[in-house]
C-alpha positions, 0 to 999 in steps of 0.5 A, a space after each residue: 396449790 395446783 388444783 384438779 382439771 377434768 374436761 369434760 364432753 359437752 353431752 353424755 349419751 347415758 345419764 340418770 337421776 339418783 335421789 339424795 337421801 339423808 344417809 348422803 349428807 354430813 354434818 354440816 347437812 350437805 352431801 358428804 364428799 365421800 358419799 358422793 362417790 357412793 351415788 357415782 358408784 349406782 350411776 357407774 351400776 347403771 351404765 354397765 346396766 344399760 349396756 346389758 352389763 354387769 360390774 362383775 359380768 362384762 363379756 365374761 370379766 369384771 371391773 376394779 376401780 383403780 383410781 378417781 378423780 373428782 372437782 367438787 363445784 357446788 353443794 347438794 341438799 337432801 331431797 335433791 335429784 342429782 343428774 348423773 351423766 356417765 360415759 368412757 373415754 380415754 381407752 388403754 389395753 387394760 381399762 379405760 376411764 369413766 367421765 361423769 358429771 353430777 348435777 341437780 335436775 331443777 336448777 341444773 347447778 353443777 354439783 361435781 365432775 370426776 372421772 374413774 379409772 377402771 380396769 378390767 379384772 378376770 375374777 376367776 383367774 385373779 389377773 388384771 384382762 383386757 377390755 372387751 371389745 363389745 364394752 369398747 364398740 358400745 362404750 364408744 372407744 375405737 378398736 385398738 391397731 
């Protein structure tokens, strides 16, 4: 079975550290693989955050979620500090995909690596827009021709 490849750049611009908590983990005491999305999603919160965004505010349009995909490396523990990096590539006219990877901060084991794709989404008039160009110049995505 063909498995999932996500290359990743050697060094992310934005990062930051989410702390696992019991909530995160399953039954077999470890991070749980649907709630690893959750601590992706507060690191995704804190990009557009660090941007001057907001998921539902991006230069007046928001963001949906439109796909996700993720390599699980090694398992993660409560009380851990995951190190999310976090940054946009692979521009389209619509949306872009957002690269991450997740790790533990003392031992720097790689926990998990994914990426999302998202599109920008005009909430009032309920139809998908495209990306705005101050998330591209400061997200790193080049102006379209």
């Amino acid at each position: 079975m063909a498995r999932i490849q996500i290359d990743l750049p050697e060094h992310f611009a934005f990062s930051t550290e989410v702390m696992l908590y019991l909530s995160h983990m399953n039954y077999a005491g470890h991070l749980d693989n649907a709630l690893l999305l959750s601590v992706v999603s507060e690191a995704r919160a804190r990009f557009f955050q660090s941007m001057g965004y907001t998921e539902l505010n991006v230069d007046g349009v928001g963001i949906v979620v439109a796909d996700a995909a993720v390599q699980y490396r090694s398992e993660a523990f409560h009380g851990e500090v995951m190190v999310v990096g976090m940054g946009a590539g692979d521009f389209a006219s619509k949306g872009c995909d957002l690269l991450w990877r997740l790790h533990e901060k003392n031992s720097q084991r790689e926990v998990a690596r994914g990426k999302t794709g998202i599109v920008f989404f005009d909430y009032t008039a309920r139809k998908v827009s495209g990306v705005p160009e101050g998330f591209r110049a400061r997200a790193g995505g080049s102006a379209l021709p």
